[in-house]
C-alpha positions as a Markdown table, in Angstrom:
| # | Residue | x | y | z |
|---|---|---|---|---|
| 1 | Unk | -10.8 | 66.3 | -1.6 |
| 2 | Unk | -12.7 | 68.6 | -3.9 |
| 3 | Unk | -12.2 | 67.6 | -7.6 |
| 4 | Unk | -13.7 | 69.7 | -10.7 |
| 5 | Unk | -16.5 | 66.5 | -11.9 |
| 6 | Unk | -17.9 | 68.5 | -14.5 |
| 7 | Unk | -14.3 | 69.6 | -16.2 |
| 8 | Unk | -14.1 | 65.7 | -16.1 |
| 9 | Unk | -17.3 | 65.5 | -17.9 |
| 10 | Unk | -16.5 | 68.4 | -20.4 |
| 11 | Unk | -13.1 | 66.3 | -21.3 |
| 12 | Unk | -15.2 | 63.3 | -21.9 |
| 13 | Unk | -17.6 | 64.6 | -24.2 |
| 14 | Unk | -14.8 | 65.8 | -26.7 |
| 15 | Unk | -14.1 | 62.1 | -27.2 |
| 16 | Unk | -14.8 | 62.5 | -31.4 |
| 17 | Unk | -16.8 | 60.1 | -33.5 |
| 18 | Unk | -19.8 | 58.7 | -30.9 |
| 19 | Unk | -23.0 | 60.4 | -29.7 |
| 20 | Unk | -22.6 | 59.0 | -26.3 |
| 21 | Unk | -20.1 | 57.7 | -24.0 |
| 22 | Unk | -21.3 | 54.6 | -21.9 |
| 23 | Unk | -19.7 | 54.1 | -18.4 |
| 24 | Unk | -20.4 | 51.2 | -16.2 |
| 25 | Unk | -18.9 | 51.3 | -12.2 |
| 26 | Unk | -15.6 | 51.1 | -11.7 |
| 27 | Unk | -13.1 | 53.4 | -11.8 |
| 28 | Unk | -14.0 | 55.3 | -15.0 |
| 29 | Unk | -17.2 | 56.2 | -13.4 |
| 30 | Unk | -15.9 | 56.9 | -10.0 |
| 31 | Unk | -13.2 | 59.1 | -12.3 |
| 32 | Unk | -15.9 | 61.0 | -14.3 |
| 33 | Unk | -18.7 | 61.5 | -11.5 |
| 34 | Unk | -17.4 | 60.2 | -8.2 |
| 35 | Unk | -20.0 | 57.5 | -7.6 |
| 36 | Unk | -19.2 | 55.0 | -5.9 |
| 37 | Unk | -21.3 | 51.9 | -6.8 |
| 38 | Unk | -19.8 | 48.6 | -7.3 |
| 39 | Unk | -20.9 | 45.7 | -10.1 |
| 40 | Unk | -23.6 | 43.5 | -9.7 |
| 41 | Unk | -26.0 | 41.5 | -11.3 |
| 42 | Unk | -27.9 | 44.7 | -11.2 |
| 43 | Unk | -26.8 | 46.7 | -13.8 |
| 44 | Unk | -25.6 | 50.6 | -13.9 |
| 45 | Unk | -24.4 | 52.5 | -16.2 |
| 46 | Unk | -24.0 | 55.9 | -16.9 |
| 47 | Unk | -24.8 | 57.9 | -20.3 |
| 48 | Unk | -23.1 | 60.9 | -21.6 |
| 49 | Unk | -24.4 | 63.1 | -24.5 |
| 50 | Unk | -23.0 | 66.2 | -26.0 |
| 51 | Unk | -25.0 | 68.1 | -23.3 |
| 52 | Unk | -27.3 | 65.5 | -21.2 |
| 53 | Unk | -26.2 | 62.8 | -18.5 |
| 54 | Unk | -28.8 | 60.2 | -17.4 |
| 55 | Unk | -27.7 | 57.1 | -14.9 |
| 56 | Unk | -29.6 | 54.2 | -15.5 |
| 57 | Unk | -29.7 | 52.3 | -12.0 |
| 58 | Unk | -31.3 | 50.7 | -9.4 |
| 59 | Unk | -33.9 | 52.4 | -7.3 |
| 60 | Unk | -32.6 | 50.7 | -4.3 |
| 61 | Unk | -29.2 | 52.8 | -5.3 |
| 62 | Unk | -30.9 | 55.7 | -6.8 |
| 63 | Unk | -29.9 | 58.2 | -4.0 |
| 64 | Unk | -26.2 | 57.7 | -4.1 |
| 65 | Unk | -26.8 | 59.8 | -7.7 |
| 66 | Unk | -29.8 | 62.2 | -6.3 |
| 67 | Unk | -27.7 | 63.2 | -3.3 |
| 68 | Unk | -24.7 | 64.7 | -5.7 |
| 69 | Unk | -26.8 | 67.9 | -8.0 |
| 70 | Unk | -23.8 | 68.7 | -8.9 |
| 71 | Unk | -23.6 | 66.2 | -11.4 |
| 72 | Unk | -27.0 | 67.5 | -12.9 |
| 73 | Unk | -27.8 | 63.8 | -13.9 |
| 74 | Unk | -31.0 | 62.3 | -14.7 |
| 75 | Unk | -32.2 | 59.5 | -12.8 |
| 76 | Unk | -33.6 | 56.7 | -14.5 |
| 77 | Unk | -34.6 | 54.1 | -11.8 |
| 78 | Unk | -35.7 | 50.7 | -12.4 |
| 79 | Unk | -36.9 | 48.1 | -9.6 |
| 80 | Unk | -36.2 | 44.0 | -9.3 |
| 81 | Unk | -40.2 | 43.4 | -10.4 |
| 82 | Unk | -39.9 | 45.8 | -13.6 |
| 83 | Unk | -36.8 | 44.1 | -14.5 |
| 84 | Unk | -33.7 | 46.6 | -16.3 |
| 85 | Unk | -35.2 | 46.5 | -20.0 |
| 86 | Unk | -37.5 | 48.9 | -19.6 |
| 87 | Unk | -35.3 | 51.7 | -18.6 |
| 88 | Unk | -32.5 | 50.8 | -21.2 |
| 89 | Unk | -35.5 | 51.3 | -23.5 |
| 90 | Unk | -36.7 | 54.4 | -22.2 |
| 91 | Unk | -33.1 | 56.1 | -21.8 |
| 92 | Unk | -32.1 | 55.4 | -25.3 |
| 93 | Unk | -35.4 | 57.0 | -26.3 |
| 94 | Unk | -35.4 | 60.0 | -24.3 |
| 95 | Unk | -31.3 | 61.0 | -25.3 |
| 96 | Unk | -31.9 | 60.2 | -28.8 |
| 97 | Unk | -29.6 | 57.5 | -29.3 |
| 98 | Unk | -31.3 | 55.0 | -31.6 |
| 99 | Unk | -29.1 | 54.4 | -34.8 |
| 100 | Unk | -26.6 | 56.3 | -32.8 |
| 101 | Unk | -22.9 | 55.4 | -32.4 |
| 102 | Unk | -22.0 | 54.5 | -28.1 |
| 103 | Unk | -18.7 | 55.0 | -27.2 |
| 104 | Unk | -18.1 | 52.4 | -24.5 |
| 105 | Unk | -14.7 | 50.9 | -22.6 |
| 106 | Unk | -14.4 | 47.5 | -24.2 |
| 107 | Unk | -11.7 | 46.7 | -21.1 |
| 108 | Unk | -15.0 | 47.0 | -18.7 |
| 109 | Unk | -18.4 | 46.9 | -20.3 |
| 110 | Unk | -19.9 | 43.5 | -19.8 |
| 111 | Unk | -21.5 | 41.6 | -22.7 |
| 112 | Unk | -24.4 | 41.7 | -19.7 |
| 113 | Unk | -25.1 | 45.8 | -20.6 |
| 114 | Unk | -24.1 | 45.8 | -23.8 |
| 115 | Unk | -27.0 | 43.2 | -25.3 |
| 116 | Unk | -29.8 | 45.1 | -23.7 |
| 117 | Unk | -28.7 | 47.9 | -25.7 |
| 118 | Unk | -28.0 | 46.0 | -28.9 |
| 119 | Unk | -31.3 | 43.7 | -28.6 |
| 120 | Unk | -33.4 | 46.9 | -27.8 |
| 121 | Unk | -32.1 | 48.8 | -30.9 |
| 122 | Unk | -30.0 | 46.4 | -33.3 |
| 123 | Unk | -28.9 | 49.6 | -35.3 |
| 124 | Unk | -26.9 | 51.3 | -32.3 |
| 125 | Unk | -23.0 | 51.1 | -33.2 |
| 126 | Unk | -20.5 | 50.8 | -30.6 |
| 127 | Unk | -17.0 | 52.0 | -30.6 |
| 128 | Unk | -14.4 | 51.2 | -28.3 |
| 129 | Unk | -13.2 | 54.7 | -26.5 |
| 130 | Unk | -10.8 | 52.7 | -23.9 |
| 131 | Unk | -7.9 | 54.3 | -25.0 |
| 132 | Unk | -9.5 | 58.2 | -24.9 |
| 133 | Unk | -10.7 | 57.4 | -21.5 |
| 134 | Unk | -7.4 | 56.3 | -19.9 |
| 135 | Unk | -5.6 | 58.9 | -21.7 |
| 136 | Unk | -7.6 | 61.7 | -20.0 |
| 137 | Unk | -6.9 | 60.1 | -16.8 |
| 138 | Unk | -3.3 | 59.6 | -17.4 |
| 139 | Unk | -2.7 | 63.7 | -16.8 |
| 140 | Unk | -3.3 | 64.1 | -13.0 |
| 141 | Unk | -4.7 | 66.8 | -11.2 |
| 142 | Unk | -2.7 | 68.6 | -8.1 |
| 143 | Unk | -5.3 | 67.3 | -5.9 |
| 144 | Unk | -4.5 | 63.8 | -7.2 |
| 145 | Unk | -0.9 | 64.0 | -7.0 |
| 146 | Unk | -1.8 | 65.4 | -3.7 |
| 147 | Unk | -3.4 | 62.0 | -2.7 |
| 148 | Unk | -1.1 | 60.1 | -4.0 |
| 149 | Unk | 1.6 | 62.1 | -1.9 |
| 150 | Unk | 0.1 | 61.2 | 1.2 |
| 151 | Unk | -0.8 | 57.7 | 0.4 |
| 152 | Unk | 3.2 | 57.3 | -0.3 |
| 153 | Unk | 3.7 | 59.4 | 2.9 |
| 154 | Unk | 1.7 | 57.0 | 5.1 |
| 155 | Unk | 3.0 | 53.6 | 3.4 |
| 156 | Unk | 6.6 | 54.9 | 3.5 |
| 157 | Unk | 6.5 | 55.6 | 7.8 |
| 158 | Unk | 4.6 | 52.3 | 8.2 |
| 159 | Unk | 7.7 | 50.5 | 6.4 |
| 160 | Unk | 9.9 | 52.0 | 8.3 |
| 161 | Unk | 8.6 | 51.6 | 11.3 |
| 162 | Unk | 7.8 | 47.3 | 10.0 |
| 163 | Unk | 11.6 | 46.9 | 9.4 |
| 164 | Unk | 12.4 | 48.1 | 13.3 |
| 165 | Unk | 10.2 | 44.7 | 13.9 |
| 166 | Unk | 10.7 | 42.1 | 11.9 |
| 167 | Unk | 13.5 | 39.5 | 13.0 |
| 168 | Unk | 13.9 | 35.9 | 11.3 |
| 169 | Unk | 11.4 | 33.4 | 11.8 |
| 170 | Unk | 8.7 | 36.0 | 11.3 |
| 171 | Unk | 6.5 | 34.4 | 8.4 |
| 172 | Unk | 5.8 | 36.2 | 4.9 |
| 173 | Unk | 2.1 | 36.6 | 6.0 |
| 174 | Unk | 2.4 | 37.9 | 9.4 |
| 175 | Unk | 4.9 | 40.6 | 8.0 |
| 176 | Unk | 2.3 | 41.3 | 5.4 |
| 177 | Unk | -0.6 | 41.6 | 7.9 |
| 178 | Unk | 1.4 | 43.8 | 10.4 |
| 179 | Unk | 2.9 | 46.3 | 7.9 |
| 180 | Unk | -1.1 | 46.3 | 6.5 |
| 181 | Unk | -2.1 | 47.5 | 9.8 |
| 182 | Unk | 0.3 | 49.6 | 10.3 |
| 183 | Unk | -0.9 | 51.4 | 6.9 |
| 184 | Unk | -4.2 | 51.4 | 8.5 |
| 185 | Unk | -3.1 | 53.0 | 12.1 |
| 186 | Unk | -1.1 | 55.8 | 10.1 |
| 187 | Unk | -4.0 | 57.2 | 8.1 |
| 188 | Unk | -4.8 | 54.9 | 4.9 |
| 189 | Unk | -8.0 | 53.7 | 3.6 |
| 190 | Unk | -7.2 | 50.6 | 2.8 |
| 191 | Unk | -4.8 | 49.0 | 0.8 |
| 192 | Unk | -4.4 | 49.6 | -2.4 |
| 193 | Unk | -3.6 | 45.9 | -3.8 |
| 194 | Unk | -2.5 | 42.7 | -1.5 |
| 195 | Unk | 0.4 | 43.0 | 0.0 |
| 196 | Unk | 3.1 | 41.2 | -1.3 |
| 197 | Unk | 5.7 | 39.9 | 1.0 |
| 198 | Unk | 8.3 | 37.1 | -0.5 |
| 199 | Unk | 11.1 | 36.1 | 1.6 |
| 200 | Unk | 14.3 | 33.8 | 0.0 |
| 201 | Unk | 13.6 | 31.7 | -3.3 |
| 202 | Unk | 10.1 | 32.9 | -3.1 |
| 203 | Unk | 11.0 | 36.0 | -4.3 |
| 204 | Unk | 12.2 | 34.9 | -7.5 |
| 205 | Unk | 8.5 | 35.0 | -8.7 |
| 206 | Unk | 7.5 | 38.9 | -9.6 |
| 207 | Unk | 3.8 | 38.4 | -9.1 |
| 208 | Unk | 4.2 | 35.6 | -6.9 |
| 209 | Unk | 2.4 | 34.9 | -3.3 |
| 210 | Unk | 2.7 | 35.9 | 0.6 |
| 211 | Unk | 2.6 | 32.4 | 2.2 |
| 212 | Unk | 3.3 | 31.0 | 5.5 |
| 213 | Unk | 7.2 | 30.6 | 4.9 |
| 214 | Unk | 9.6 | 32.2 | 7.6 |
| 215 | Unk | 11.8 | 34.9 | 7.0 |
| 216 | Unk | 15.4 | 33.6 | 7.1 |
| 217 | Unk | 18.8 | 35.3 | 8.2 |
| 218 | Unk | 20.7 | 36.6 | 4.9 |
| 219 | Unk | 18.3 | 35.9 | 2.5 |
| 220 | Unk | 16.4 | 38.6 | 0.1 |
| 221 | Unk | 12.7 | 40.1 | 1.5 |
| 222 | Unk | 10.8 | 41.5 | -1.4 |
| 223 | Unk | 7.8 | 44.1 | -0.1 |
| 224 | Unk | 5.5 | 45.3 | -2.7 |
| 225 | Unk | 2.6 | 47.9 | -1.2 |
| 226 | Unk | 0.6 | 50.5 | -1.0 |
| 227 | Unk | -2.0 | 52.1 | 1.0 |
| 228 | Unk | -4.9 | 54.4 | -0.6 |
| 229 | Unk | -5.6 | 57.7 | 0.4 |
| 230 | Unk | -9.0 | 59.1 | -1.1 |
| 231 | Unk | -8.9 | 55.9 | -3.9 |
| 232 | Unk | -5.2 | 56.7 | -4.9 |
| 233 | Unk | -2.9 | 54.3 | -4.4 |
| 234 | Unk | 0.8 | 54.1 | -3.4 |
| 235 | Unk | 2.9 | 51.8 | -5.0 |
| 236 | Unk | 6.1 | 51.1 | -3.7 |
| 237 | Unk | 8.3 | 47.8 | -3.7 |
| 238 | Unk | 12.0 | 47.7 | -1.3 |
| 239 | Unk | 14.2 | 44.5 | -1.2 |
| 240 | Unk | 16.1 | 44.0 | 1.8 |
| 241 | Unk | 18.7 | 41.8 | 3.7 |
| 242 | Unk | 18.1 | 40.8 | 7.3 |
| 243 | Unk | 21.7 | 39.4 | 8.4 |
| 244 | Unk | 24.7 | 39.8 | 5.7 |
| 245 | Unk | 24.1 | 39.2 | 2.4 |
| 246 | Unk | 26.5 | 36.9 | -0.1 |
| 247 | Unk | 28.3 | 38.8 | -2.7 |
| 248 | Unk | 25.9 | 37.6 | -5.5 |
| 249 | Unk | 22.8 | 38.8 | -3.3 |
| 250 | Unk | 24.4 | 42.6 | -3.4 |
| 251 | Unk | 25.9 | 42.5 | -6.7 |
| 252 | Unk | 22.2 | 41.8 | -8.0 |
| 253 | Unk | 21.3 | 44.4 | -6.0 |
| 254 | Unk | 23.6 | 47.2 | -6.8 |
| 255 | Unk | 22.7 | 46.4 | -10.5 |
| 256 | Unk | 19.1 | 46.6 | -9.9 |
| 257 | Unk | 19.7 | 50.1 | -8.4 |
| 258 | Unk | 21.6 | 51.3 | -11.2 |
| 259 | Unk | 18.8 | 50.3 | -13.2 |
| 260 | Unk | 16.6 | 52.1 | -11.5 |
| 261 | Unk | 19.1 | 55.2 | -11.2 |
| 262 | Unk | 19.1 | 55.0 | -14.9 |
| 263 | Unk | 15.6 | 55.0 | -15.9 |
| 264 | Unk | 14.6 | 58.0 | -13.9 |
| 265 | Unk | 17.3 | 59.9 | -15.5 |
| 266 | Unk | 16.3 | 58.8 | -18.8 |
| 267 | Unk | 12.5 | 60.6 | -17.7 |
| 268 | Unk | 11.5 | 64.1 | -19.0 |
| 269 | Unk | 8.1 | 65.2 | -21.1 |
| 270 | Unk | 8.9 | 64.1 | -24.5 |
| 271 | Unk | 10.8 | 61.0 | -24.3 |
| 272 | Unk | 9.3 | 57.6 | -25.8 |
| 273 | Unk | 8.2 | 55.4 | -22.9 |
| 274 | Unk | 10.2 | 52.5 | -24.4 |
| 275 | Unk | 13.7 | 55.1 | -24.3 |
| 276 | Unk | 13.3 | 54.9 | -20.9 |
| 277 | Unk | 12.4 | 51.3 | -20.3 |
| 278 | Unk | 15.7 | 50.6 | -22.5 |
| 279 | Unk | 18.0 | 52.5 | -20.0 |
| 280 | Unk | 16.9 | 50.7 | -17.0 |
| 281 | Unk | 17.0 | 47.3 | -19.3 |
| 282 | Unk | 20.7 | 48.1 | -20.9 |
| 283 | Unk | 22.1 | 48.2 | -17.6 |
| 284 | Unk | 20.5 | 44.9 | -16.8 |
| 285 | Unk | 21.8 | 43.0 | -20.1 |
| 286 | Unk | 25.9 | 44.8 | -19.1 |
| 287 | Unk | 25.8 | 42.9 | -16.3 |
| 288 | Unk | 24.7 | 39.8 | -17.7 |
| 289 | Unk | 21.7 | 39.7 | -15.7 |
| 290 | Unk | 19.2 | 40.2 | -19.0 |
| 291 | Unk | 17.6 | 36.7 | -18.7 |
| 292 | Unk | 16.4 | 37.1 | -15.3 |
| 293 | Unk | 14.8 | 40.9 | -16.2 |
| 294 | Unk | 11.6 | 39.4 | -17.0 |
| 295 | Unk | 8.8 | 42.4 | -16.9 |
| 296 | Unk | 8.0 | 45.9 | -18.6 |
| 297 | Unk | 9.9 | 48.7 | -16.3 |
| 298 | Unk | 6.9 | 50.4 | -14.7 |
| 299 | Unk | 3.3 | 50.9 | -15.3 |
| 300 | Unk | 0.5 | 53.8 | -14.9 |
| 301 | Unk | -0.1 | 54.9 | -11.6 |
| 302 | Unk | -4.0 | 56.0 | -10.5 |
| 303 | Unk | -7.3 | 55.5 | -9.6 |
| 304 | Unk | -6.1 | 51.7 | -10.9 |
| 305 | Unk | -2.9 | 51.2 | -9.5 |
| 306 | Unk | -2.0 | 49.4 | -12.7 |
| 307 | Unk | -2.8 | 51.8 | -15.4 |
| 308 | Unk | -2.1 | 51.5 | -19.2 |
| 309 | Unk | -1.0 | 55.2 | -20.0 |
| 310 | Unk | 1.7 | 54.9 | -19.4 |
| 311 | Unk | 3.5 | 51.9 | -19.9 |
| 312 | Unk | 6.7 | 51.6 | -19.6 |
| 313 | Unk | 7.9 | 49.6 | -21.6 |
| 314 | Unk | 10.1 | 48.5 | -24.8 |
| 315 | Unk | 7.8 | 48.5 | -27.9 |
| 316 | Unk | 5.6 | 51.8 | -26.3 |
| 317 | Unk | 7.0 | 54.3 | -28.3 |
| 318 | Unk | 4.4 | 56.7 | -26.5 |
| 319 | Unk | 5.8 | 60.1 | -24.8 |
| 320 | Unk | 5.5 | 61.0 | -21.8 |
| 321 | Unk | 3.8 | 64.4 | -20.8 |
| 322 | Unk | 3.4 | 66.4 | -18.2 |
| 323 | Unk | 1.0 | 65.3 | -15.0 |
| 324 | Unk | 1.7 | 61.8 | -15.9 |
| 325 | Unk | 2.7 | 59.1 | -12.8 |
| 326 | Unk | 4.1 | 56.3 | -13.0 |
| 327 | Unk | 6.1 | 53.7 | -11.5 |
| 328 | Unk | 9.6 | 52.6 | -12.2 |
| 329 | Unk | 10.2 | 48.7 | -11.0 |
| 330 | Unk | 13.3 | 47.4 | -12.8 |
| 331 | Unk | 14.2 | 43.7 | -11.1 |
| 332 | Unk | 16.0 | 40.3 | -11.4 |
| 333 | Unk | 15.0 | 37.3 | -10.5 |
| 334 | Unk | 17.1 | 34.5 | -10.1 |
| 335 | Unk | 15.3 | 30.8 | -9.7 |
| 336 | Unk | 16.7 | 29.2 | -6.7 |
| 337 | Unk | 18.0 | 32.4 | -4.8 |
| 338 | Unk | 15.8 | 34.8 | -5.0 |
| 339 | Unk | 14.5 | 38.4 | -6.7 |
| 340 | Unk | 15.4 | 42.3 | -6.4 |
| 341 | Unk | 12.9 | 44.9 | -7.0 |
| 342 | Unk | 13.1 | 48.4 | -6.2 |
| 343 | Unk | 10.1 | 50.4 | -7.3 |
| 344 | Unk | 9.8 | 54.2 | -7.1 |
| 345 | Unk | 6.4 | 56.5 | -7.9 |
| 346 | Unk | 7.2 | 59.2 | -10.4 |
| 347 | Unk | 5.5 | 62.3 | -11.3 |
| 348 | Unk | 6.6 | 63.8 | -14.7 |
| 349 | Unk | 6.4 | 67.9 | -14.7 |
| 350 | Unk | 7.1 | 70.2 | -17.2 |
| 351 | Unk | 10.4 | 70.2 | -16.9 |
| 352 | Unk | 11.9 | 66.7 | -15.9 |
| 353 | Unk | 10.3 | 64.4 | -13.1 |
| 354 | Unk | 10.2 | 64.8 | -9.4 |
| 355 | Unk | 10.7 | 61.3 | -7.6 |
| 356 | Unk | 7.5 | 60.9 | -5.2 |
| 357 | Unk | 8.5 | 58.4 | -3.0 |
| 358 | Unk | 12.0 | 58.8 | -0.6 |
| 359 | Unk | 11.8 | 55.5 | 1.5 |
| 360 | Unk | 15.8 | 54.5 | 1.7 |
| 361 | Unk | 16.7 | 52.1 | -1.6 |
| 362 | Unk | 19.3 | 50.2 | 0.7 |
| 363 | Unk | 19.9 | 46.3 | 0.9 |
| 364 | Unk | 20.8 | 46.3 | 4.6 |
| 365 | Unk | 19.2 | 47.9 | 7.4 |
C-alpha cells in the first residue's frame, strides 16, 4: 500500500497554537510516518516543526527511520551507556523549542517522555492536541478504505466457511482459535483484537470472555472479529442459532436487526452522531427491551479498531462527514439467556453511506 506520508505530515503541522507536535509509537506515529516501532523502556518519539522533523531514538532502532528518506527526518540516536537525556537536550536545542509550546497526545504520551522534556527546560508548555490528531485520522483515504475492504473480505469468507463447521459441543475457545486461523489461511495479518466467541448465558456480557464452555443446541453464539490487512482492521460481530431457537431468542433478534436497519438509514454527512445512535436506541426502548441496550451504538473504525471520531453515541452531537468509518453494533443482553449483537462496518460518502461488510445478518443457518 502506498500512502502520501508527507500530505500526513503537512495536515499535522496545521494543528494551530503549538510550535511542535510530539508523537510517541503507536498508531499516531505509524499514521503520520509509517514507522513501526513499539513502546519500551527506551523511549522514541518523534518531533514535528512548522518545517523540520527529527526522531529521537535508539541507535539500536535508528535504521528503521534512516531506511525511509522519504520522510526527510533527522536522526537523533542515543545509546544505553549515554543514557536518553542527552538527546532530549540536544533535539530541543537544535529545533528551537525552549520556551516553546509542544503539542502532544495526552491519551498516549507517557509521564516517562514527558518529564525529560519538562525537567530539561521547565518553561516548555504542553497542550493536548488528541482531539486534532484523531480527527485528521477519522477522514480515510481510498487506499485505507481499500484495506479495510479486504480485511472485511477475508474475515467475512473465513466465517462463513467456520459456521459450515461448528456443531454443539465445540467449546467457545476452539471456535475462536479455528475461525482465527482460518483469518490467517485466507490472507490476514493478524487479528485485529481477540476474538470474542460467547456461547448461551455467556453472551449476555458485551465485552465479556471466550472460555472453555461448549456450544449448546438452540442457544445464542455471539462472534465478534476481525482480521487486519496492512494494520486496518475489520470489525464485524453476527449472532447465531445452532438448532431452533425459542420465540424470545428471535424476537430479541428481529429487534436487534431493526435496530441496526434503523441506524444506517438514519447515516448521511451531516447528521449528529447521537441522531443516529437514537434511531437504533428508539427501536430498542418500543420493544421494551431498553434496559438490556447497555452500550454507545458504534465506534470509530481504523488504524485503532476502537477510534474516538466517531462515536456513536447519544450525547455526541458531532456530524458525520465524508471518509468517515464506523461501526454500527446495536445489542441486547438479557442476564440468564443470553445477548444479540449484529455489527456492520460503514463507510460514510458524500452522499449517504455505503455498508462495507455483507456477511448474512440471519439468526439461523
Amino acid at each position: 500500500m502506498s500512502l502520501d506520508y508527507q500530505g500526513r505530515i503537512a495536515s499535522l503541522r496545521a494543528i494551530g497554537g503549538v510550535d511542535a507536535v510530539a508523537i510517541v509509537p503507536g498508531t499516531n506515529m505509524q499514521y503520520f510516518t509509517g514507522l513501526d516501532v513499539h513502546m519500551s523502556e527506551r523511549p522514541i518519539v518523534a518531533l514535528f516543526t512548522r518545517d523540520d522533523l527529527a526522531v529521537i531514538i535508539p541507535r539500536l532502532e535508528a535504521t528503521k527511520v534512516t531506511a525511509r528518506p522519504d520522510l526527510k527526518a533527522q536522526v537523533i540516536e542515543w545509546t544505553d551507556e549515554e543514557g536518553y537525556q542527552g538527546a532530549f537536550a540536544w533535539a530541543l536545542d537544535t529545533l528551537g523549542l525552549r520556551g516553546k509550546t509542544l503539542g502532544v497526545d495526552g491519551l498516549t504520551m507517557r509521564v516517562t517522555e514527558w518529564l525529560v522534556f519538562s525537567q530539561i527546560d521547565p518553561s516548555l508548555q504542553v497542550k493536548p492536541v488528541e482531539r486534532e490528531l484523531v480527527s485528521i485520522r477519522a477522514h480515510k483515504m481510498p487506499d485505507e478504505v481499500d484495506a479495510m475492504r479486504r480485511a472485511i473480505a477475508i474475515s467475512e469468507a473465513a466465517l462463513k466457511q467456520l459456521l459450515t463447521e461448528i456443531k454443539p459441543g465445540m467449546t467457545e475457545k476452539a471456535i475462536a482459535s479455528r475461525l482465527e486461523a482460518l483469518m490467517t489461511e485466507g490472507g490476514g495479518d493478524g487479528v485485529a483484537f481477540d476474538t470474542l466467541v460467547q456461547t448461551g448465558p455467556n453472551s449476555a456480557s458485551p465485552h465479556g470472555s471466550t472460555t472453555q464452555r461448549p456450544l449448546q443446541p438452540g442457544e445464542f453464539l455471539l462472534i465478534d472479529y476481525g482480521c487486519k490487512v496492512d494494520g486496518y482492521p475489520a470489525d464485524i460481530t453476527r449472532t447465531v442459532c445452532i438448532g431452533a431457537p425459542t420465540a424470545e431468542m428471535q424476537t430479541i433478534y428481529d429487534t436487534v436487526l431493526r435496530a441496526n436497519e434503523a441506524a444506517k438509514a438514519a447515516a448521511k454527512p451531516g447528521v449528529p452522531c447521537a441522531q443516529v445512535d437514537r434511531a437504533a436506541r428508539q427501536v430498542i426502548e418500543d420493544a421494551g427491551y431498553g434496559q438490556y441496550f447497555i452500550h454507545r451504538t458504534g465506534h470509530g473504525l481504523g488504524l485503532d479498531t476502537h477510534e474516538p471520531v466517531p462515536q456513536i453515541a447519544g450525547n455526541i452531537e458531532d456530524p458525520l462527514e465524508p471518509g468517515m468509518v464506523f461501526t454500527i453494533e446495536p445489542g441486547i443482553y438479557v442476564p440468564g439467556l443470553g445477548g444479540v449483537r449484529i455489527e456492520d462496518n460503514v463507510l460514510v460518502t458524500d452522499t449517504g453511506v455505503e455498508i462495507l461488510t455483507s456477511f448474512p445478518r440471519s439468526l439461523t443457518l
